[in-house]
Each structure stands twice: as C-alpha cells, then as structure tokens.
C-alpha positions in Angstrom: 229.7 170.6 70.9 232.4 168.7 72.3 233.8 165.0 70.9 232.7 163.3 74.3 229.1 165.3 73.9 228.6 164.2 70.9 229.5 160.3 71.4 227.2 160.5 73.8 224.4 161.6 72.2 225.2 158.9 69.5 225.4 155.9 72.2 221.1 157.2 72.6 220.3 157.1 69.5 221.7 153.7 69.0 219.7 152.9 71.5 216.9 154.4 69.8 217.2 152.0 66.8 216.2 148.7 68.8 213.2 150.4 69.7 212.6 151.0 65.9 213.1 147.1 65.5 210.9 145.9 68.0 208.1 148.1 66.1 208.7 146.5 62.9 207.5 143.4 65.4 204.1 144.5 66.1 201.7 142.7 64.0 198.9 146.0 63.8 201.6 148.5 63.0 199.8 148.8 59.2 201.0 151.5 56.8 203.5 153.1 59.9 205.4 149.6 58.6 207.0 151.9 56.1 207.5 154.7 58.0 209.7 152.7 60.8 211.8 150.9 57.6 212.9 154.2 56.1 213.4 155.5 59.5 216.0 152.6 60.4 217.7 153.5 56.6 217.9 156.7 57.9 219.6 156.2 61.1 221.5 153.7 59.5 223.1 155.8 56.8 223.6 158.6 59.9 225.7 156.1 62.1 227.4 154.9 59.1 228.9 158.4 58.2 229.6 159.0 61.9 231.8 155.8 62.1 233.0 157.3 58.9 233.7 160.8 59.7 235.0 159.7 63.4 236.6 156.5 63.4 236.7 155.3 67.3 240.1 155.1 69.1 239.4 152.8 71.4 240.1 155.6 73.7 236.2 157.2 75.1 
C-alpha cells in the first residue's frame, strides 16, 4: 500500500471516530456504553502511533 493510500484510509477512519462520539450521546445505548469507550481507546492509541510512525509534512 502506498503513503497517499494509506492517508487516505486514515482521513475515514477519523471520520469514523465522531460517529463513535455521538453514540456515547444516546441515552438507551446500555452495556454497548462500554463497548464504544474502549473502541474510541482503541482508535485513539491507532492514530496516535500513526502520527507517530508518520509524522505529516505538510506536503499530502
């Protein structure tokens, strides 16, 4: 997989993580409550390495 491929595909899963928040909104979401916290740790931890492993340029 290319660089640009991969940013990409990074960008939607970003994207992905305001959906997660907006869950943790719904009043009825119950037990899933836990589920959608350790899923935004997750992704969290994920875009932390990638910021880690490639720093952005400035250049897309």
């Amino acid at each position: 997989m290319d660089l640009q491929t991969l940013k990409e595909r990074i960008t939607i899963v970003q994207s992905k993580r305001d959906y997660l928040l907006s869950l943790l909104e719904q009043p009825s979401l119950g037990i899933l409550r836990v589920d959608v916290n350790q899923a935004l740790e997750e992704l969290d931890e994920l875009l932390e390495e990638y910021k880690r492993t490639i720093p952005e340029t400035g250049n897309n």
